[in-house]
N, C-alpha and C positions, 0 to 999 in steps of 0.2 A: 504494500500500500504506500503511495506517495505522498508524504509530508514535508509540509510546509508553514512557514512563522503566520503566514495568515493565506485564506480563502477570502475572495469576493464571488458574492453570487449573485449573476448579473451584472450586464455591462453596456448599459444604455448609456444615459444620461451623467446621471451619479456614476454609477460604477463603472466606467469610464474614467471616470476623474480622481476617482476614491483608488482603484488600481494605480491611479501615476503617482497619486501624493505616496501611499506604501509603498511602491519599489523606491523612488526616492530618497527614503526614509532606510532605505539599507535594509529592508525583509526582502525572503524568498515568498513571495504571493502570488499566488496563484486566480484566476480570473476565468471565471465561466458562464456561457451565455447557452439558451436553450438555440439561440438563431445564431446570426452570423453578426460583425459588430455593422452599426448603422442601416440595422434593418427596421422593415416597416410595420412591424407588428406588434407594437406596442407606442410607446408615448414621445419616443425623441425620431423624430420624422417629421416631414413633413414641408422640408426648403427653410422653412425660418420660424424662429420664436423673436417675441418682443422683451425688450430688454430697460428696463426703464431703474430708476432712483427714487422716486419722491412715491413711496410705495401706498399707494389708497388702501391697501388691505390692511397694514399697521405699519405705525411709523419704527416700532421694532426691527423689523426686515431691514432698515435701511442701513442699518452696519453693513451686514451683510449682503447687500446688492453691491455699497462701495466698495468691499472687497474681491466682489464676483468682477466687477470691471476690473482691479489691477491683475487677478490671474490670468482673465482672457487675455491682455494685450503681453502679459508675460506668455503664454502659450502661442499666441502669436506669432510673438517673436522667435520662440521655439520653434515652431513647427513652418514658421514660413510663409502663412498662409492670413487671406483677408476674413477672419472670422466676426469681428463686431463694427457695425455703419450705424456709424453715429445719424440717421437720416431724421431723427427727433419722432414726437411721438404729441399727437391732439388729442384730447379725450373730451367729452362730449356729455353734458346731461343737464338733469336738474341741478340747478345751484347746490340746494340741502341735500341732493342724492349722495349715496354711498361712494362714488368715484372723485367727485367734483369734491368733495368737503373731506377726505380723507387724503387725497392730492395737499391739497391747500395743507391739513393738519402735519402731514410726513415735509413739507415743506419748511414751513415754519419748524418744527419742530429741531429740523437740520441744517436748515440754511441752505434750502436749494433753490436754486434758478428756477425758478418757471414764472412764468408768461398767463396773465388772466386776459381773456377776449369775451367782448357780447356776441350774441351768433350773428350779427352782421360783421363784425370784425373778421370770424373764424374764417366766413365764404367768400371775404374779400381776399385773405391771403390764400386760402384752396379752394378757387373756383371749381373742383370737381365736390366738392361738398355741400348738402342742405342740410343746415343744422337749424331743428326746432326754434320756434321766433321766443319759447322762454326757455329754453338750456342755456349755459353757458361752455365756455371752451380755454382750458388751460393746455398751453406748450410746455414742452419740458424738451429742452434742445439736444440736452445730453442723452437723451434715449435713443432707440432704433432698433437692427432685427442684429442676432446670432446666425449664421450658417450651421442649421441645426446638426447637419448629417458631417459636413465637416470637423464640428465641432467635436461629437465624436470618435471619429477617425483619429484626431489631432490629439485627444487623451489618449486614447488606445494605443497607437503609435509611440508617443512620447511615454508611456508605462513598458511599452514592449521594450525601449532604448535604455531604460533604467533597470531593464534586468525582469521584467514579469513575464510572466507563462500565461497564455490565454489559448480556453480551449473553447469553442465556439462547435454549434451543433451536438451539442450534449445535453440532454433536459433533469435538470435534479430533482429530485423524487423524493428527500429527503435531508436531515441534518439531527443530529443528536450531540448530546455533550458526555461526554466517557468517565467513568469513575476518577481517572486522572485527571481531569479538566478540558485534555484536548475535547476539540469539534471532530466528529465524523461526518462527512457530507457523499453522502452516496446518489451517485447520479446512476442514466441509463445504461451508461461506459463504463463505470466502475465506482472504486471509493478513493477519495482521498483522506487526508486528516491535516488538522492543523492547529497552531495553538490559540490561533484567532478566527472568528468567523464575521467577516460583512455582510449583512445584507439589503443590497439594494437593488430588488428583482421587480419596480414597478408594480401592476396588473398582477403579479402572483406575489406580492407580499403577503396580502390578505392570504393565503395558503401556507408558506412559509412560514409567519407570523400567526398562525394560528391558537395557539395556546394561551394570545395576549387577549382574546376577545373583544379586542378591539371593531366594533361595526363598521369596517371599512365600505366602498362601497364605487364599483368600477362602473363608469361611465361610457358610452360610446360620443362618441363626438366625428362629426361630417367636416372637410373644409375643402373649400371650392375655390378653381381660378378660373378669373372669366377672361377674356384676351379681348386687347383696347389698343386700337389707333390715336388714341385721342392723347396729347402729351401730359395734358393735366393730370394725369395719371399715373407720372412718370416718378421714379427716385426723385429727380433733382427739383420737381415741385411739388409733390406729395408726401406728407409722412407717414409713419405707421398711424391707424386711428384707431381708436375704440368710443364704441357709442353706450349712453345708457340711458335704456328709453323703458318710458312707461306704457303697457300694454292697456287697451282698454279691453273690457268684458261686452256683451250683448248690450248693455245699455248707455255703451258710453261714458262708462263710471272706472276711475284708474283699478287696475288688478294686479296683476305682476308686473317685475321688475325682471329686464333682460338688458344682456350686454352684446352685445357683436363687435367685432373687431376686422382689421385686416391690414396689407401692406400693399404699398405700391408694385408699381408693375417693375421688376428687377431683371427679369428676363424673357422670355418669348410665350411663357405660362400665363404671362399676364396678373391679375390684381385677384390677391389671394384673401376671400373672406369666410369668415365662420361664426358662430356664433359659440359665445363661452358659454351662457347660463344655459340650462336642459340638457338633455340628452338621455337615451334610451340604459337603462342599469344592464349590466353584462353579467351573466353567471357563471360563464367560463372563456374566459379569454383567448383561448384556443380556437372558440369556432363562432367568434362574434362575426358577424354576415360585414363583408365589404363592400357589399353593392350597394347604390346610390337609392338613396329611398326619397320619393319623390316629396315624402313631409321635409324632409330636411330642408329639401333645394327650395320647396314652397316658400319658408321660413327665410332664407337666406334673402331669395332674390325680392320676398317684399320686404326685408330692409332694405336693400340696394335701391331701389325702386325709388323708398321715397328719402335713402340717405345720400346714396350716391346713383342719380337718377339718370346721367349721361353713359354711366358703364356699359349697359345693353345686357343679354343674354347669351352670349355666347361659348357657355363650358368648354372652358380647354381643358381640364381637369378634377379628379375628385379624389379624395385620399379620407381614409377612418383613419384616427388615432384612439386613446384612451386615457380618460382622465381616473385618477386611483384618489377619492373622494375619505379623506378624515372625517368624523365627525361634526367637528369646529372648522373645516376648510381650511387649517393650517399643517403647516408641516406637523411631521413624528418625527425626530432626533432623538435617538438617546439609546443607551444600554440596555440590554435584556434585565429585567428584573427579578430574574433567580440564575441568571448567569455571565458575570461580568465579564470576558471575554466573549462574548457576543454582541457587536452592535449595528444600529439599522438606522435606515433610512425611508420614510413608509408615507403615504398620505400624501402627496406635493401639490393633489387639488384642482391642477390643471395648472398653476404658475410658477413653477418650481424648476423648468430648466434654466433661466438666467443665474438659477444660486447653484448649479452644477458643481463648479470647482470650488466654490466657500462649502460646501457641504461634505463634497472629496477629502477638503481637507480640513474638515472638523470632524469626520468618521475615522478619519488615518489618526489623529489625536487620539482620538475614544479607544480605540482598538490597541495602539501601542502605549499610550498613556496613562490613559484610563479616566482623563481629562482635555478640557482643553479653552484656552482662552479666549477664542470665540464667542460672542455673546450670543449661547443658542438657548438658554435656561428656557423662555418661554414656548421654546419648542418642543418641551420633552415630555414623559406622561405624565408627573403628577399633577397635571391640569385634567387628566382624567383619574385621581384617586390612585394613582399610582407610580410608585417612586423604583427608578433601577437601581440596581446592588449597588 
């Protein structure tokens, strides 16, 4: 049986990034993915994620986004390669909404740059945009997209250069911890064992993770690229956007609250939109349906319709990801809680790849440390009644 200082299981997003900080760090680690690295079946896909600072979901996160920006450009410059476009980022809604007044609050709260607009202001500077005549619309210049699948590539790579072993097309089936303390992790190919175990397996945390009873809870999520001649539509005059609009009911009385999002046209795919809030619950991530279900694109295209009403309809593309839903919609960080050489990364909610490498390298902490300076406290369980070893 082949042993190793530490195991990662899974190697998407996070463990990706979690395999480069440990080899780095001088273990023998070991990295295992049920697919191949930068595949599409699961959550790090998809040509681009948005990448922003002035965090609406808690101004907590904001440490940690600033530190996600100096790895990327340190990985970068590693690897060579153009992984984060600064191309900025509009967000859109009601003033007192959840985006707009959590923008503003993470702002203040850190001293970040951003830009308040009335929605006449917003469609003057991007004429491919109708923004509600009562939303408002905040810039934040330092935002913009990651090259998701490069991205990576670019961990995975730079882990392999640092001495890691990555076995890809193996599916694990299990993991135990031995009277000695080692980890056993028996996959379809065999066992290995080691004296640390990560896990950052996305979609199949929730299985892995099992014994924490944790109600995780896996989403499907649709994204669409529509393909535009029109240049307002282009990088150099569009940013990334996100909208958050209030849905009416049969009577014309407000009901839910949705967000949809998307990015300029970057390449020949054209202008890439989706919608964050909803999505259909997955039971098994293995045989979630990839084809295009016409409620999605319904959804899709009457935002566009009446957000971005010059686009047109012309699918050049459609791609499913999976969003891996916490309770609280915030991150899980933290150590198993009857066995302190085990730690995870679980729940990221759908906004969780931009902290890729701040989280890589707060698991390589936890795992060799058994600490670590990072301010991830608020991420951990005993927000859910429970504390790790």
């Amino acid at each position: 049986m082949a042993s190793y200082d530490a195991i990662v299981l899974g190697l998407g997003g996070v463990g990706s990034a979690t395999l480069m900080h440990v080899a780095k760090r001088g273990l023998r680690v070991l990295g295992l993915d049920r697919f191949g690295i930068a595949h599409d079946r699961g959550s790090s896909h998809g040509q681009t994620r948005i990448i922003r600072q002035a965090y609406f979901e808690h101004p907590n996160y904001v440490p940690l986004a600033l530190r996600s920006y100096e790895l990327w450009r340190a990985l970068e410059d590693e690897s060579d390669l153009p992984l984060l476009q600064q191309v900025g980022l509009v967000q859109i809604g009601p003033p007192a909404g959840e985006v707009i007044s959590g923008v503003l609050r993470s702002a203040a709260e850190h001293d970040l740059p951003v830009e308040q607009l009335s929605a006449d202001e917003a469609m003057r500077h991007w004429p491919a945009l109708e923004v509600p005549e009562d939303a408002a619309a905040v810039f934040e210049s330092r935002a913009g997209y990651l090259r998701v699948e490069a991205c990576v590539r670019a961990h995975a790579a730079a882990a392999r250069s640092a001495g890691a072993e990555l076995r890809t097309e193996e599916a694990v089936v299990g993991w135990k911890v031995e009277r000695s303390g080692e980890v056993t992790v028996q996959t379809d190919a065999g066992e290995y064992r080691a004296a640390r175990l990560i896990i950052a397996a996305g979609a199949w945390a929730p299985e892995l993770l099992a014994d924490l009873s944790i109600p995780f809870e896996v989403l499907r999520k649709s994204v669409f690229w529509y393909a535009t001649d029109l240049p307002e539509f282009g990088a150099s005059e569009l940013p990334c956007f996100l909208f958050e609009l209030t849905e009416l009911d049969a009577d014309s009385r407000p009901a839910n609250q949705c967000e949809f999002y998307g990015f300029p046209a970057i390449d020949q795919l054209g202008v890439k939109v989706a919608e964050h809030s909803g999505g259909l619950v997955v039971r098994d991530p293995l045989r979630v349906s990839r084809e295009l279900m016409p409620a999605d694109r319904a959804r899709v295209e009457a935002f566009t319709t009446g957000c971005l009403p010059d686009l047109g309809y012309r699918l050049h593309a459609h791609r499913v990801c999976l969003y891996t839903m916490s309770p609280d919609r915030h991150f899980i960080v933290d150590r198993h809680p009857q066995h302190a050489n085990v730690v995870f990364a679980a729940g990221l909610s759908g906004h969780g790849f931009k902290f890729t490498p701040v989280l890589g390298e707060a698991l390589a902490d936890l795992a060799i440390d058994g600490t670590t300076k990072l301010p991830i406290e608020f991420l951990g369980l005993s927000r859910f009644g429970r504390s790790s070893s």
